[in-house]
C-alpha positions in Angstrom: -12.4 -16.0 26.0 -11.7 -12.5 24.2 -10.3 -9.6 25.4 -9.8 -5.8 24.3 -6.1 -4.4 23.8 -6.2 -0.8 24.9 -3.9 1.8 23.6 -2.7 -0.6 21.3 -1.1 2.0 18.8 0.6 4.2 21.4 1.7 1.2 23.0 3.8 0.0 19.4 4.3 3.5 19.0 6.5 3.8 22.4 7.4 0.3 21.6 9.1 1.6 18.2 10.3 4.8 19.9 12.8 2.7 22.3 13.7 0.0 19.7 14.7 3.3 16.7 15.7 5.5 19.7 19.6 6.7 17.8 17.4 6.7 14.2 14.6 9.2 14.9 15.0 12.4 13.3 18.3 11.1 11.3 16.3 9.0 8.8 13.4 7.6 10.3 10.3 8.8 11.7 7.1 6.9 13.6 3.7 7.6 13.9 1.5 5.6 15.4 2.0 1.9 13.5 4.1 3.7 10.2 7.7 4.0 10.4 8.8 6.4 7.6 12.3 6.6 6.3 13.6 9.6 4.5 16.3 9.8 2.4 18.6 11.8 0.0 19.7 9.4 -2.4 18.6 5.8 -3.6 21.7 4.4 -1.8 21.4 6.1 1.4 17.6 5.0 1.5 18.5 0.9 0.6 21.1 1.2 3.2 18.9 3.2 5.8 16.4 0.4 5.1 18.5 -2.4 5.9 19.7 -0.8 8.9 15.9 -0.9 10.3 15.1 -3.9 9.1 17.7 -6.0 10.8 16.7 -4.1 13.9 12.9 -5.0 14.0 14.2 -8.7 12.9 16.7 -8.2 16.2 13.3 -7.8 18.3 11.3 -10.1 16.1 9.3 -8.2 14.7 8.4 -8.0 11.2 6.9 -6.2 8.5 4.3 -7.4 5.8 5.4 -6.8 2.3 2.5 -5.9 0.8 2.1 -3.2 3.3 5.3 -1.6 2.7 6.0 1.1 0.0 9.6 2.0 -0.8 11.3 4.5 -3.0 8.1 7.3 -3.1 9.1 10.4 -4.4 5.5 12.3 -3.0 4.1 11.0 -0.1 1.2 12.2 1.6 1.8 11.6 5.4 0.0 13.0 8.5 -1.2 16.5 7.2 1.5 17.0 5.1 2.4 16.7 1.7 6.8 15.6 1.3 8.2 16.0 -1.7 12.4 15.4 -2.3 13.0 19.1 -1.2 9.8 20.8 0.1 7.2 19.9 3.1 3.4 21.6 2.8 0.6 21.4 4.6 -2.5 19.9 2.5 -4.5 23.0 1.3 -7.8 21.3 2.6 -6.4 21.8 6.3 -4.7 25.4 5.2 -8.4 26.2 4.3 -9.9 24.9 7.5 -7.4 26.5 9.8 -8.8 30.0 7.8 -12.1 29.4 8.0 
């Protein structure tokens, strides 16, 4: 018998939200089925890491290692481009939003 899971991603997503509830915003953020986790030093981030880790292993969940990318110093998220000190919008969208 198969079935269809509805909403599957704002269903982890609220999921996620409850589970990281004291982290959001401090170092971590979630979108849909990506947790990002920011940082301002290597140490901060290893240590930040191990904090959420041990919490998704609390709730049994776990992450697949080839999925996960650590230590990025540009990442292109969303519609944004992060960078250690700056946040900008992609110029594709900045172009759109013009036009």
């Amino acid at each position: 018998m198969f079935f269809k899971l509805y909403n599957a991603l704002m269903t982890f997503q609220l999921m996620m939200n409850s589970i990281l509830q004291n982290l959001l915003n401090k170092f971590c953020l979630i979108y849909f089925n990506n947790i990002l986790i920011f940082f301002n030093s290597i140490l901060n981030h290893q240590k930040h890491l191990q904090i959420i880790l041990s919490i998704l292993k609390k709730h049994k969940l776990y992450t697949k290692s080839n999925k996960c990318i650590v230590e990025m110093k540009i990442l292109k998220f969303c519609k944004y481009i992060m960078r250690q000190d700056t946040l900008q919008l992609i110029s594709i969208k900045i172009l759109v939003i013009k036009n």
